[in-house]
C-alpha beads as a LAMMPS data file, in Angstrom:
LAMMPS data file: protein, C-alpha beads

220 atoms
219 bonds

1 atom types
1 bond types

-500.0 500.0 xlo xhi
-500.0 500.0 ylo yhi
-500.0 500.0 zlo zhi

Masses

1 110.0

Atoms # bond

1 1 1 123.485 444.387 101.553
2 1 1 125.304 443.908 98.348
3 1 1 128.957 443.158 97.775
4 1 1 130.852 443.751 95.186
5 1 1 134.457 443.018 93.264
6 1 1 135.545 445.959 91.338
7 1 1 138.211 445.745 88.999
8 1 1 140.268 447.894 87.035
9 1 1 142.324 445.894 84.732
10 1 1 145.946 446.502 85.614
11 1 1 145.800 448.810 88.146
12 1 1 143.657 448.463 91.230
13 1 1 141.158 446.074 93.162
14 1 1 138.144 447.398 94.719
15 1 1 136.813 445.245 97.612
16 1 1 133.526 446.152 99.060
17 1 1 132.837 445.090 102.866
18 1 1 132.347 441.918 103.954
19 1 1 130.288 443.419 106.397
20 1 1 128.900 441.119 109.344
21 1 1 126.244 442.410 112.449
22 1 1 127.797 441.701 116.037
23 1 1 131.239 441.025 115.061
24 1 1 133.802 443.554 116.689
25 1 1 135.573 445.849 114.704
26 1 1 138.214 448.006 113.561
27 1 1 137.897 451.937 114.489
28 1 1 139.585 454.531 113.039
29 1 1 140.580 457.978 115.348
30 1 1 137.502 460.358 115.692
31 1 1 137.046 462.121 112.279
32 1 1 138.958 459.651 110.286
33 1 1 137.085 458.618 107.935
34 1 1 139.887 456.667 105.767
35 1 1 143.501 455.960 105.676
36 1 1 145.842 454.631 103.260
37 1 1 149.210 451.831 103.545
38 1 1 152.294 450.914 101.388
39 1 1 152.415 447.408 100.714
40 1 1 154.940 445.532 99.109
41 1 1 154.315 443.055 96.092
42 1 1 156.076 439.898 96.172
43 1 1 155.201 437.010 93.719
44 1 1 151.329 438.072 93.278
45 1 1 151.209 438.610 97.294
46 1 1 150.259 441.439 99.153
47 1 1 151.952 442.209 102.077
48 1 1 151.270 444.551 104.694
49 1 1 152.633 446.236 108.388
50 1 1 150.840 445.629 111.281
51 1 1 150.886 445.916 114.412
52 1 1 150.217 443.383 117.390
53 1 1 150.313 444.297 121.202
54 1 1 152.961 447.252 119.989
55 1 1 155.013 444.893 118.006
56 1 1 155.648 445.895 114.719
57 1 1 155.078 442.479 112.380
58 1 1 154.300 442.171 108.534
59 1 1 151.487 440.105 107.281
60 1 1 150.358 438.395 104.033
61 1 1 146.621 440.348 103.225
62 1 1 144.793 436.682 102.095
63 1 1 141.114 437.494 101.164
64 1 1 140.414 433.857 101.772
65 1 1 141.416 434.102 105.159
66 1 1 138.960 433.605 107.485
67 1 1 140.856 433.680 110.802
68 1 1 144.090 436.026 111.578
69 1 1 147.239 433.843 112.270
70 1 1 150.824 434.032 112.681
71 1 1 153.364 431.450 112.081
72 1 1 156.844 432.930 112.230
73 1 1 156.850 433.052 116.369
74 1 1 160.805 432.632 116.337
75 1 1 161.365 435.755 115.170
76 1 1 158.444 437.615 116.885
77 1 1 159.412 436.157 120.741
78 1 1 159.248 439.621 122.005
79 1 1 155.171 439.337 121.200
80 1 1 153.098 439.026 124.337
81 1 1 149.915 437.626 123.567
82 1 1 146.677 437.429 125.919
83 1 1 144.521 434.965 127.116
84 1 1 146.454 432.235 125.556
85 1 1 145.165 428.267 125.298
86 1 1 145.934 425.505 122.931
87 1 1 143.116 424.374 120.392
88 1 1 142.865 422.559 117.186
89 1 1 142.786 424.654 113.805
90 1 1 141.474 423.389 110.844
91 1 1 142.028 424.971 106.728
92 1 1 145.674 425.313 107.312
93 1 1 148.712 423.553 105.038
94 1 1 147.389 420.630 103.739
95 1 1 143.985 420.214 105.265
96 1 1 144.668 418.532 108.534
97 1 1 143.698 420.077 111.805
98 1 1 146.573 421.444 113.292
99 1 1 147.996 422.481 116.833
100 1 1 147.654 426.007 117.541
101 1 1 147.410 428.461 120.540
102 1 1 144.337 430.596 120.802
103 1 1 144.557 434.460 121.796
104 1 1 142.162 436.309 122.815
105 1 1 141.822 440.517 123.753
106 1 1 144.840 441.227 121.526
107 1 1 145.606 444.790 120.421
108 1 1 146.027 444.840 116.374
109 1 1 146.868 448.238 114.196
110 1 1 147.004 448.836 110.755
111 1 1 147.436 452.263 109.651
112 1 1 145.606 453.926 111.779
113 1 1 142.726 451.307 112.248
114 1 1 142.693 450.007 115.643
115 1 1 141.018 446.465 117.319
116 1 1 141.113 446.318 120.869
117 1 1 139.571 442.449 120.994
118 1 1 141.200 440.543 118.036
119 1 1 141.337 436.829 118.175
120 1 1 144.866 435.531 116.621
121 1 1 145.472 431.655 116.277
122 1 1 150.320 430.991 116.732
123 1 1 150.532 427.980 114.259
124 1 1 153.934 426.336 114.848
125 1 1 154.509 424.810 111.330
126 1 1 157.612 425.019 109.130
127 1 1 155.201 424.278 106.107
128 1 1 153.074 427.932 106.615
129 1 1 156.355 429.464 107.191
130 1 1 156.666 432.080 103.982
131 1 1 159.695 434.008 104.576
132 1 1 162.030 431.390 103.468
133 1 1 159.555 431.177 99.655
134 1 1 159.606 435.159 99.518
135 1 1 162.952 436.219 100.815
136 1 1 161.424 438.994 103.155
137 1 1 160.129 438.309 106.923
138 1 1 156.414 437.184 107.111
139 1 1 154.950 436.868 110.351
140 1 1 151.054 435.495 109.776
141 1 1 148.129 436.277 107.706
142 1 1 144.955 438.787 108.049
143 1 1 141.641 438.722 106.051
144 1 1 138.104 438.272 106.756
145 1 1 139.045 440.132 110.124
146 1 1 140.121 443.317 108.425
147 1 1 138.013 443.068 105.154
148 1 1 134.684 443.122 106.860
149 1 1 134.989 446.603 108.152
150 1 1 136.170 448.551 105.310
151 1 1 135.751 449.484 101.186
152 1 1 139.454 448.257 100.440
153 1 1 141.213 449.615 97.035
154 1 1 144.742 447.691 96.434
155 1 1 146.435 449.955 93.445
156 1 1 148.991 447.795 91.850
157 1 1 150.938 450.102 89.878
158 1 1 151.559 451.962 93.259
159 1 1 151.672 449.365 95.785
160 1 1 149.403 451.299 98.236
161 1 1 146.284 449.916 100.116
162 1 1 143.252 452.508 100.956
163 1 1 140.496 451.731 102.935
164 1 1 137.554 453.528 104.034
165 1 1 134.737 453.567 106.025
166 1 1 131.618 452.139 104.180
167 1 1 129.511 454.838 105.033
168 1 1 131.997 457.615 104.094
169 1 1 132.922 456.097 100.752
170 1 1 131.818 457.979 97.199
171 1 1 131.581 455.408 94.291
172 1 1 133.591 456.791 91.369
173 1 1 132.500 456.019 87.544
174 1 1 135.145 453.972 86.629
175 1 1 134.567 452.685 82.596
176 1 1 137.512 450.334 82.527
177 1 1 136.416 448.380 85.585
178 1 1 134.696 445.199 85.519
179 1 1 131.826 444.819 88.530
180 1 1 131.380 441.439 89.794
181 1 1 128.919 440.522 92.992
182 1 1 130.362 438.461 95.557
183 1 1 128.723 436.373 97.796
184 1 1 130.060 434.046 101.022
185 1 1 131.304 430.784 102.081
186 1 1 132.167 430.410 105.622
187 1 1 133.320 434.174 105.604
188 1 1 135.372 433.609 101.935
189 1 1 134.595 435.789 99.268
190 1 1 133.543 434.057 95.767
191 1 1 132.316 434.851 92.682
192 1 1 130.363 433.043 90.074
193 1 1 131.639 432.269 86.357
194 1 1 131.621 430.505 83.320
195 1 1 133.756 428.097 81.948
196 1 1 133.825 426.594 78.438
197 1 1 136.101 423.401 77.682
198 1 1 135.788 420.912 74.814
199 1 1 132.709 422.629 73.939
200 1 1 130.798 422.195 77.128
201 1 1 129.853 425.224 79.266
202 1 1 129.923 424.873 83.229
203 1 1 128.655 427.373 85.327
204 1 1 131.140 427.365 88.621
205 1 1 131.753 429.254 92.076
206 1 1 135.445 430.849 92.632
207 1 1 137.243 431.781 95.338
208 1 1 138.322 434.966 95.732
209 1 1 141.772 434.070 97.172
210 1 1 144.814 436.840 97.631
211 1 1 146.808 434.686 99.296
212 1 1 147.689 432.079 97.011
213 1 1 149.504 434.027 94.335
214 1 1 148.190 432.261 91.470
215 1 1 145.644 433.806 88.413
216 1 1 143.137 430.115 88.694
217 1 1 142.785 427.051 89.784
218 1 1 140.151 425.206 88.962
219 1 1 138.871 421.580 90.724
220 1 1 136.831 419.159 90.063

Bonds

1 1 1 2
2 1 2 3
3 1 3 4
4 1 4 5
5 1 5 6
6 1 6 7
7 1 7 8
8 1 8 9
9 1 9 10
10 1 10 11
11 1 11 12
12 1 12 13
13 1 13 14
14 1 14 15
15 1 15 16
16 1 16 17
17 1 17 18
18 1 18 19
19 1 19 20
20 1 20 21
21 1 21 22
22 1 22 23
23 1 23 24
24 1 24 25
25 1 25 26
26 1 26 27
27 1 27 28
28 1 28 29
29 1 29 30
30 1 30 31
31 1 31 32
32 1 32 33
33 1 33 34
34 1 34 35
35 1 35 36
36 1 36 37
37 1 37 38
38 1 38 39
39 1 39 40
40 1 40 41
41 1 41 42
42 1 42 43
43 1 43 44
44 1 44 45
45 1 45 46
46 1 46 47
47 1 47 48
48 1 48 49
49 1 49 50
50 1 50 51
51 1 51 52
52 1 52 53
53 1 53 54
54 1 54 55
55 1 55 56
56 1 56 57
57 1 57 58
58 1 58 59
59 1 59 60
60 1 60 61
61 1 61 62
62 1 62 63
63 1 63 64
64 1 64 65
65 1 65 66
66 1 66 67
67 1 67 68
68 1 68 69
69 1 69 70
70 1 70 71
71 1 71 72
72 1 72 73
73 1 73 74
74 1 74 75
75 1 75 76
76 1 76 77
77 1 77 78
78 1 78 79
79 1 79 80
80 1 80 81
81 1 81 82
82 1 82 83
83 1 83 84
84 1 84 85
85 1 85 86
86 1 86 87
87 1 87 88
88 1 88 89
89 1 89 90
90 1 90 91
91 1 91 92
92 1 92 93
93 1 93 94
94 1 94 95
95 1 95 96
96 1 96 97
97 1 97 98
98 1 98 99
99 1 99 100
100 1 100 101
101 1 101 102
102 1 102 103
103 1 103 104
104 1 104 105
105 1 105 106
106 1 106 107
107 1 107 108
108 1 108 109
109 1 109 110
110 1 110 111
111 1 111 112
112 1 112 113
113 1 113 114
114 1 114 115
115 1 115 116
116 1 116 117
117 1 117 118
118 1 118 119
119 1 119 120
120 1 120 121
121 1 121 122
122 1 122 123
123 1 123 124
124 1 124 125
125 1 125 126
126 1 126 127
127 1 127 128
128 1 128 129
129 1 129 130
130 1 130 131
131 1 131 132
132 1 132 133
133 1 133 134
134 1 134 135
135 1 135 136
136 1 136 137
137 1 137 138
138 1 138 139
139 1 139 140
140 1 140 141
141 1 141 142
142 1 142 143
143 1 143 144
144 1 144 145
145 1 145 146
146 1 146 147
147 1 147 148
148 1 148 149
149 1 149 150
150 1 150 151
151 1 151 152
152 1 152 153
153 1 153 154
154 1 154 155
155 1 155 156
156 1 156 157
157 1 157 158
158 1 158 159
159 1 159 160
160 1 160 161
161 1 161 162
162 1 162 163
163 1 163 164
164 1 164 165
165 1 165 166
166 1 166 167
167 1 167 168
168 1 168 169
169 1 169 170
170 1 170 171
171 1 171 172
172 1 172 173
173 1 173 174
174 1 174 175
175 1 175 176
176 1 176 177
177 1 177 178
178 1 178 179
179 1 179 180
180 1 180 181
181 1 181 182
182 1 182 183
183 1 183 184
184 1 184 185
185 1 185 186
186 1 186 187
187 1 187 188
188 1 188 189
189 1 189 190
190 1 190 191
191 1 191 192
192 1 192 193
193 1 193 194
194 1 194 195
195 1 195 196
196 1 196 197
197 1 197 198
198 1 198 199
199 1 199 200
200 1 200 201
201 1 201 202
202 1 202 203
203 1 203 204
204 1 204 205
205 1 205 206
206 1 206 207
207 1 207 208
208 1 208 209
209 1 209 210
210 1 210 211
211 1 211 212
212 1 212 213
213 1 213 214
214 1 214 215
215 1 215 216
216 1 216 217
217 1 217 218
218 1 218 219
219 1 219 220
């Protein structure tokens, strides 16, 4: 299967699935077929409701997410989580594995997509803690696990998130948009590009990352 990053300069981002066989998923209701969420835009982040074990939470949508987590527990103490045990996380803060507790068989609803088995990862450290940078409440992060089962379209200029079933989805001509294919590292979306400094031309893999709120970074 191919994936691809749609974009229409401006306006809206058009994720295709990062579809994966065996992993469990996100249903919709019989006969829904798509659905569509507010969001609000803080700083170049995308934030989102959702809801865990029939608490009502809001999480940063971070496309190079990989696992979902929340971080903001203090404020969320009424959450029961399931099948809980303590486990090392690694690809958080600054790099260094991290405590964390491990839940398994976890309800999680957005819209009206539901997942009956979700693993979450409770990370209890300040430095992940956003609400304090964006001046709004946010509880943890979701990605990969919500990504790979749906065509996504984030409109910008509306702050509204659709999604749709893969097989239910109609490409629309779009003459403004630019197509990218995007392939997968550990679950992350990149891209490859281009880029030209001091007259020397490099041909380089980026990360497609929502979740950090900047336009580029670039290593070495």
């Amino acid at each position: 299967m191919n994936f691809q990053l749609k974009i229409a300069l401006g306006f809206y981002i058009l994720l295709f699935p990062f579809w994966i066989v065996g992993q469990t998923t996100f249903e919709f209701p019989k006969n829904t077929t798509k659905d569509k969420i507010d969001l609000q835009l803080i700083n170049n982040l995308m934030l989102l409701p959702v809801e865990v074990n029939g608490v009502s939470l809001t999480f940063l949508l971070d496309t190079g997410a990989s696992s979902t987590v929340i971080f903001s527990f203090e404020e969320t103490d009424s959450l029961q989580l399931n099948n809980a045990k303590v486990v090392k996380l690694r690809g958080l803060g600054k790099g260094e594995p991290v405590d964390a507790i491990k839940s398994e068989n976890n309800v999680i609803k957005i819209g009206k997509a539901i997942k009956k088995n979700q693993i979450i990862y409770v990370v209890f450290d300040g430095e992940l803690n956003f609400s304090s940078r964006l001046g709004v409440p946010v509880h943890g992060i979701i990605g990969f696990d919500f990504l790979k089962d749906f065509i996504v379209e984030v409109n910008n200029e509306y702050k509204r998130l659709r999604f749709y079933l893969p097989e239910s989805f109609t490409k629309r001509k779009c003459r403004k948009c630019l197509e990218k294919e995007l392939f997968f590292i550990k679950d992350k979306p990149h891209i490859s590009a281009t880029f030209e400094s001091g007259g020397v031309i490099k041909e380089v893999n980026l990360l497609i990352d929502s979740g950090s709120g900047d336009a580029l970074w670039l290593f070495e």
